[in-house]
C-alpha positions in Angstrom: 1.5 29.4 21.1 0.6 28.0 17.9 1.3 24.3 17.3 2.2 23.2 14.3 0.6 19.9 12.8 1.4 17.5 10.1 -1.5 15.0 8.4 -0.8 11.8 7.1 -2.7 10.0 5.0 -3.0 5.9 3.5 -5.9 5.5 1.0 -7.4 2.4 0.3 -10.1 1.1 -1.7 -13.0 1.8 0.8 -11.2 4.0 3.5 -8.8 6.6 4.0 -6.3 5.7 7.0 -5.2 8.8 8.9 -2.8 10.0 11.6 -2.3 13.7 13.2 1.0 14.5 14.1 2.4 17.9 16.5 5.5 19.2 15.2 7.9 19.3 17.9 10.4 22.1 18.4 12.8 19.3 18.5 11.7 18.0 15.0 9.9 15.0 16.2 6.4 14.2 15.8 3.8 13.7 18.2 0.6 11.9 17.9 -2.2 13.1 18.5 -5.5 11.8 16.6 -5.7 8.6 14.0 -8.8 7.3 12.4 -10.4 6.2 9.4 -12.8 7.8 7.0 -14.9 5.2 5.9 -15.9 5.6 2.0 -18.3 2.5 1.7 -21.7 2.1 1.5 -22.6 3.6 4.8 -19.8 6.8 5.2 -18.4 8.2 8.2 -15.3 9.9 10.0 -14.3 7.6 13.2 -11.1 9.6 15.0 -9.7 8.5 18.4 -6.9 10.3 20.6 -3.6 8.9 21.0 -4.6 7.3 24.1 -7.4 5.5 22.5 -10.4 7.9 23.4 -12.7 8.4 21.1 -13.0 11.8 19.8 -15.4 11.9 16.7 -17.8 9.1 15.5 -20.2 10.5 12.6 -21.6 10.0 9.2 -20.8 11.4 6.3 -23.2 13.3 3.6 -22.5 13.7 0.1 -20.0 12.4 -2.4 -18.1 10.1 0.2 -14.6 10.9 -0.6 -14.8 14.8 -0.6 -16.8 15.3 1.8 -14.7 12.6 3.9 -11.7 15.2 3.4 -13.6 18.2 3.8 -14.9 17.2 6.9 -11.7 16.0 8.4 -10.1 19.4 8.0 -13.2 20.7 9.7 -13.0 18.6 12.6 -9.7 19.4 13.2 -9.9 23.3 12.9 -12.8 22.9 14.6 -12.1 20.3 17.5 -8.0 20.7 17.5 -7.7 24.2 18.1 -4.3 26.3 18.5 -3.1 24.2 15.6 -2.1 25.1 12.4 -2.0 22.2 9.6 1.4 22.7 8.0 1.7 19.8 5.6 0.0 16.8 4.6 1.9 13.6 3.7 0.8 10.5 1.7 1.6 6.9 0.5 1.4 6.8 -2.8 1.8 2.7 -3.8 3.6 3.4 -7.1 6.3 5.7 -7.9 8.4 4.0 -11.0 12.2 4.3 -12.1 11.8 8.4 -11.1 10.4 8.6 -7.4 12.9 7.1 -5.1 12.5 9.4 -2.5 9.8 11.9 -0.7 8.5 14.6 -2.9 6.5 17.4 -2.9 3.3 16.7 -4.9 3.1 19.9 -7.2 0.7 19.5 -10.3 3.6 18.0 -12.8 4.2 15.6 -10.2 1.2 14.6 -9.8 0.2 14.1 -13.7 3.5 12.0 -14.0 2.2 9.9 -11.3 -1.3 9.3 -12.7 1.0 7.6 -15.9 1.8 5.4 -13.9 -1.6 4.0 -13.7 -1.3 1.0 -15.8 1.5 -0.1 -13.6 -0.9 -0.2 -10.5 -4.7 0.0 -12.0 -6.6 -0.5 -9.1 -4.1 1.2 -6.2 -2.9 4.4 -8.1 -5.5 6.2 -8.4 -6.8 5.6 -5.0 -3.2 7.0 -3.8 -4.0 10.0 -6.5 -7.6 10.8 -5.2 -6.9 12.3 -1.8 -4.1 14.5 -2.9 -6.4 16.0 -5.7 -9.0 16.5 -2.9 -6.9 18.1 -0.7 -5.2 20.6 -3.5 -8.9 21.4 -4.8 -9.4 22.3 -0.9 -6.3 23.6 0.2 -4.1 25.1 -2.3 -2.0 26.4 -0.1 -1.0 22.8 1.8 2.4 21.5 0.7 1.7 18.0 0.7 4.4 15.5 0.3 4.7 11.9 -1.4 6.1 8.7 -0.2 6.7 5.5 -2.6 5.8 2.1 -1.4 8.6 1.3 -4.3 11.1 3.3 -3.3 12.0 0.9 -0.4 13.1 -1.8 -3.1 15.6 0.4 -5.3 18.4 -0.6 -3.7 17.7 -4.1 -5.4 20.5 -5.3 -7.9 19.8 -5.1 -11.5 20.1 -8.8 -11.9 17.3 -9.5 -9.3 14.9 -6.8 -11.0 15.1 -7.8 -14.4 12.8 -9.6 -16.4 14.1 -12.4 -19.1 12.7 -10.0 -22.0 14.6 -7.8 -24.7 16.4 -5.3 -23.4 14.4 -2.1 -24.6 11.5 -3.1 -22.6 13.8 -3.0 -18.9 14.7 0.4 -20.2 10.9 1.1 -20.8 10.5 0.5 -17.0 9.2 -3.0 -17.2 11.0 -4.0 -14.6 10.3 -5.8 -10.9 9.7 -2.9 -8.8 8.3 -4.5 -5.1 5.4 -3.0 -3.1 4.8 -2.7 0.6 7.9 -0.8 1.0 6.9 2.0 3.8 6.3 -1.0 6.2 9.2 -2.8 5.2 11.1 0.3 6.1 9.3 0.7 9.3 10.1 -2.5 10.3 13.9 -1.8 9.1 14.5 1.1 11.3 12.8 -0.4 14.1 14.7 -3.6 14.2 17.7 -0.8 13.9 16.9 0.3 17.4 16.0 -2.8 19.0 18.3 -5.3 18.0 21.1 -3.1 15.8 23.6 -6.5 15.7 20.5 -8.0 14.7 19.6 -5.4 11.8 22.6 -5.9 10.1 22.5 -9.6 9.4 20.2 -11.6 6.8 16.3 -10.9 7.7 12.9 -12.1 6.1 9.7 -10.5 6.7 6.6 -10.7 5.6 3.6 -8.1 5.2 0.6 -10.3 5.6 -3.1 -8.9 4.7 -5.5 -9.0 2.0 -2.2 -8.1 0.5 0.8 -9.9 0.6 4.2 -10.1 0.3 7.8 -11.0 1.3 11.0 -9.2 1.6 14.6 -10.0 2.0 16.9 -7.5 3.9 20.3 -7.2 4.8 21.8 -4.7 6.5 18.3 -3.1 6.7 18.0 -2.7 3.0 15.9 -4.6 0.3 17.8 -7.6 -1.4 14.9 -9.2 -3.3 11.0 -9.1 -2.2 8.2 -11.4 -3.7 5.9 -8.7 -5.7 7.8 -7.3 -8.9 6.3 -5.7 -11.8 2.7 -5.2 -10.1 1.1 -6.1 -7.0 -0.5 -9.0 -8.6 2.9 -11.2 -8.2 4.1 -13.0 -5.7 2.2 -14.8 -2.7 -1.6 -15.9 -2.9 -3.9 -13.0 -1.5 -7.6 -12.2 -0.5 -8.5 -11.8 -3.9 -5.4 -11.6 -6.2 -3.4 -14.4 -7.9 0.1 -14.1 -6.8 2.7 -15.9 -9.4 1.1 -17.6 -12.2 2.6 -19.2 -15.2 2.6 -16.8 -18.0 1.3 -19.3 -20.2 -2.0 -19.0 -18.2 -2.6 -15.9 -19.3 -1.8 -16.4 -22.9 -4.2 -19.2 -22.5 -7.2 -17.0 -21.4 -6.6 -14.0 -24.2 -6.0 -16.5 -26.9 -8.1 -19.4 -26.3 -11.2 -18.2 -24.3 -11.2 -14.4 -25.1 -10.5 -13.1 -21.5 -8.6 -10.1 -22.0 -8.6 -6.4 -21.1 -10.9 -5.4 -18.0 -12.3 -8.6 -17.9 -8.9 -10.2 -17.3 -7.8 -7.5 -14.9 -11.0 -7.7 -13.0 -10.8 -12.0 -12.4 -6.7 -11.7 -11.7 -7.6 -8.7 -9.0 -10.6 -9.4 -7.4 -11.9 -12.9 -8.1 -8.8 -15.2 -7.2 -6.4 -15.8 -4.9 -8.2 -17.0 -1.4 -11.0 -16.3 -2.7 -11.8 -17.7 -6.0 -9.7 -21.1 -4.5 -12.5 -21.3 -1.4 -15.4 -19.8 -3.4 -16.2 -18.4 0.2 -13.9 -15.4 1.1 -10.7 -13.8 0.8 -10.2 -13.4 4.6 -7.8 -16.0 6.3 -10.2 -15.4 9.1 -13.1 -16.8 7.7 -11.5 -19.7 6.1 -9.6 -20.6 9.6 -12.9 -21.2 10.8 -14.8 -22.9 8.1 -15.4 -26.6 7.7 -15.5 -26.4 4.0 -12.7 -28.6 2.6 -12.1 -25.6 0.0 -11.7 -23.3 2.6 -9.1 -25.5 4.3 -7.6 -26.1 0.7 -7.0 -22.4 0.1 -5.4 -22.2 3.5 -3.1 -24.7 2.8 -2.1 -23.3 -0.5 -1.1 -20.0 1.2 0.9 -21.4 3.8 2.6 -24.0 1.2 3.4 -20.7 -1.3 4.4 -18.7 1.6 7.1 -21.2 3.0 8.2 -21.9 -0.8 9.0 -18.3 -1.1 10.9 -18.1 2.4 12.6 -21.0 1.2 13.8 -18.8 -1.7 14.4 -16.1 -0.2 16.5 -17.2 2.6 19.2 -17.8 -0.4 19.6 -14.6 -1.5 
């Protein structure tokens, strides 16, 4: 009998995250491969088995990202036989005021997420990518969308508004919160191992080259650390979590940093990084000597108890 599969996808900026699913009669899903499809400078398609055996380890040849999704449809028609691929699924970081739930990804939908861009510059259209990839490929595949922001909405109005004029909250400037598929992971799961537990006052925190914090109660987003963009909030690898406004004012006005430029340095040229002048990974800095290093550690773990500290109130 035919199974029927599902594929689940989480780009990043230099990989694609994947995970194969069996439908179940029963409605539930079953892994059965995950792996990564590596877009950097040397590319290749690494998939394991559920139980950890390695299935495919190869390179890639041509343009990285195409052929990445090309050739992971291949391998599984090829390898995964008796399977059909009924649906592909993806996490999309932004979805604004209008995507607050899964959605099929039809062409409209897809054009009213790329406006989005400006909201999310450097993680939208790596979202976007994939799912054009996969329609240029596959027509036929329904694939389905799933909002990193959509976690959040159930945030009060007071909490995600800005101290601006009014018009510009109904413009969508607005705190939105990020990381919200894991947030809501960890949600259901403390459901089912603790469900007294779920339902009182809870802090976590998503910790990586991205990072944030998020207040819960009852299993549902109160207030979370990142607001507007993913820039906000705690100090990262590379970006500058919460900075005086001022700052940037400074920078456009006074030393003609503005546009890309400014983007580029807030992104990719501060947080642990620019502090340390070393790296952006907590790793590395752990085991450095360099009193910079140790510096931007500090830093981190002072913001990231501040923030607790703040959020434990709401």
């Amino acid at each position: 009998m035919m199974r029927h599969a599902i594929l689940a996808l989480n780009a990043g900026s230099s990989s694609i995250k994947f995970g194969l699913y069996d439908l179940e009669p029963s409605a539930e899903l079953q892994l059965v491969s995950r792996g990564t499809l590596d877009l950097g400078n040397a590319p290749r398609l690494s998939v394991k088995a559920a139980d950890g055996t390695v299935q495919c380890d190869r390179p890639l040849a041509g343009d990285a990202r195409n052929a990445g999704i090309d050739a992971l449809l291949d391998w599984i028609e090829s390898e995964l036989g008796g399977r059909k691929l009924v649906s592909a699924g993806h996490r999309i970081v932004h979805g604004g005021r209008d995507f607050v739930e899964p959605v099929r990804l039809t062409p409209h939908v897809i054009e009213a997420l790329d406006r989005l861009t400006p909201l999310a510059p450097l993680h939208q259209p790596r979202s976007l990518a994939p799912i054009r990839t996969l329609a240029a490929l596959r027509p036929d595949l329904p694939q389905v969308g799933c909002f990193d922001t959509a976690f959040h909405q159930t945030i009060d109005p007071i909490v995600s508004r800005f101290a601006l004029p009014r018009k510009y909250d109904a413009e969508g400037i607005r705190r939105y919160g990020f990381h919200g598929l894991s947030y809501e992971y960890v949600a259901g799961r403390l459901k089912e191992i603790s469900p007294a537990l779920a339902t009182k006052r809870t802090i976590v925190a998503h910790l990586g080259n991205g990072a944030s914090l998020c207040a819960m109660r009852d299993g549902r987003s109160v207030d979370t650390t990142m607001s507007f963009s993913a820039l906000d909030g705690l100090v990262m690898g590379t970006r500058c979590g919460a900075i005086d406004p001022g700052v940037l004012l400074y920078f456009v006005l006074e030393r003609g940093i503005a546009g890309e430029a400014l983007q580029h340095m807030l992104y990719e040229e501060s947080g642990l990084l620019g502090i340390s002048g070393i790296s952006g990974d907590m790793r590395t800095l752990q085991a450095s000597d360099d009193p910079h290093a140790r510096e931007a550690v500090d830093l981190f773990a002072f913001r990231a108890a501040r923030e607790v500290a703040a959020l434990a109130n709401t």
